[in-house]
N, C-alpha and C positions, 0 to 999 in steps of 0.2 A: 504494500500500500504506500509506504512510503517512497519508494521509488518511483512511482506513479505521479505521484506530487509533485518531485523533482522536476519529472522530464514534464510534465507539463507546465512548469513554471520555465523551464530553459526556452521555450517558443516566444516568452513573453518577457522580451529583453530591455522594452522599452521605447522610445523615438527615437530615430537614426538623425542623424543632421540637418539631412537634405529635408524630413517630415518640421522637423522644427525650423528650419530656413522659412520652406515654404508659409508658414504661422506667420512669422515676424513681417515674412513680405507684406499679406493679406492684412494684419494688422499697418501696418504702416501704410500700405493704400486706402483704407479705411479712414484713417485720421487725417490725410490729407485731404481728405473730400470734409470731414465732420468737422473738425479743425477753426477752418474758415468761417464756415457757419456760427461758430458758439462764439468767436471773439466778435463779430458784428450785436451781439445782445447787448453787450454794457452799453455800446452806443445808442443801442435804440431806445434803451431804455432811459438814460440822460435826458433825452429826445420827448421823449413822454412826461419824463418826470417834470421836465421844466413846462409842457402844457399843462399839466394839472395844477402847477404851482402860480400858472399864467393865469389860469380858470381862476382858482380859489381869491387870488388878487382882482382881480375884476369882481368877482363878487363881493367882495371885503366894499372895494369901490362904490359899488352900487347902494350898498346895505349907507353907506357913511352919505352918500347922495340923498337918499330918502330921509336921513336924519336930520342933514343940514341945509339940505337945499343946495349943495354945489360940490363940487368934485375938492379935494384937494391940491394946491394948485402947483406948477411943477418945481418951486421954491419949497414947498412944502414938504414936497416928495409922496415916497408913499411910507415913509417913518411916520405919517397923519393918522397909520391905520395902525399902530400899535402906541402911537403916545401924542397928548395932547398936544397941537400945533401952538406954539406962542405969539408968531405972525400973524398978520392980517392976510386974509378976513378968517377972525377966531370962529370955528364953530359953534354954533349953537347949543347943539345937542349931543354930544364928543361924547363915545364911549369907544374902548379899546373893541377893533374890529378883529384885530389877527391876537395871538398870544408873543408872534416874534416875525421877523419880517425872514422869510428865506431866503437862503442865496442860490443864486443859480444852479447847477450839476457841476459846473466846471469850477464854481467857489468865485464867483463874481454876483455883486448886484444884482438884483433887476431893475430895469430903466423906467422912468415914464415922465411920460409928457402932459399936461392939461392947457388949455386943448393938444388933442393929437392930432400928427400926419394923416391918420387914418378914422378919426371918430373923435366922440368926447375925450377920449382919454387914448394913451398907448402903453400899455405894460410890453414888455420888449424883454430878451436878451440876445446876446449878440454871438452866443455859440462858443464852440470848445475855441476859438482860434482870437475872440473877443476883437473881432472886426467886422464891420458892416458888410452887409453880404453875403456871398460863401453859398456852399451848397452842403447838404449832411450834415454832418456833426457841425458844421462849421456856419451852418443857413443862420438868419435872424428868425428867433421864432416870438409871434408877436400875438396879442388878445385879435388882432383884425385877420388872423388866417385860422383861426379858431370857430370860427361860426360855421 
């Protein structure tokens, strides 16, 4: 019986090289196709994160409109929606809109205008490359390409 054992474990020696070559190849084709794919996420989601962060600013905005009667104005910034403005024209009805103002994905500001290029107001940032323009990572993404 024991013998038996033996020789049947002597057939079963394990991968040859050329079996484990071929692994490594297929693995390594594999990630260069998947690869690409998963480093393009952090971007995208930069990308998003600063629309949502665009959105909730805009709404902060709106809610502080309805309160006061006027936008904050672009001296004021949008520091109006976390702390009471000291400048004219003081609010009315002033209560804290945001808890803290965000900064961009890339760790800049966000911008705005009152009035805006493109409407009442323009909440803006200017991308991973912090210049006007650009395309992807690097495009201006603004409250007026959000609708």
């Amino acid at each position: 019986m024991k013998l038996q054992k033996q020789a049947a474990l002597r057939g079963q020696d394990g991968f040859t090289l050329i079996e484990l070559m071929v692994v490594v190849v297929i693995l390594a084709v594999l990630a260069a196709f998947v690869a690409p794919k998963l480093m393009d996420r952090p971007d995208e989601a930069r990308i998003v994160k600063a629309k949502q962060d665009i959105g909730a600013i805009a709404s902060a905005l709106q809610l502080y409109k309805l309160d006061n009667f006027i936008y904050p104005t672009t001296d004021q910034g949008l520091e109006a929606l976390v702390k009471e403005p000291t400048d004219e024209p003081l609010p009315k009805h002033w209560k804290p809109y945001l808890e803290q103002m965000p900064m961009d994905p890339w760790g800049n500001p966000y911008l705005y205008l009152s009035p805006g290029e493109h409407g009442d107001f323009d909440v803006y940032t200017l991308g991973a490359d912090n210049q006007d323009g650009g395309e992807g990572i690097n495009a201006t993404i603004g409250n007026w390409g959000l609708k």
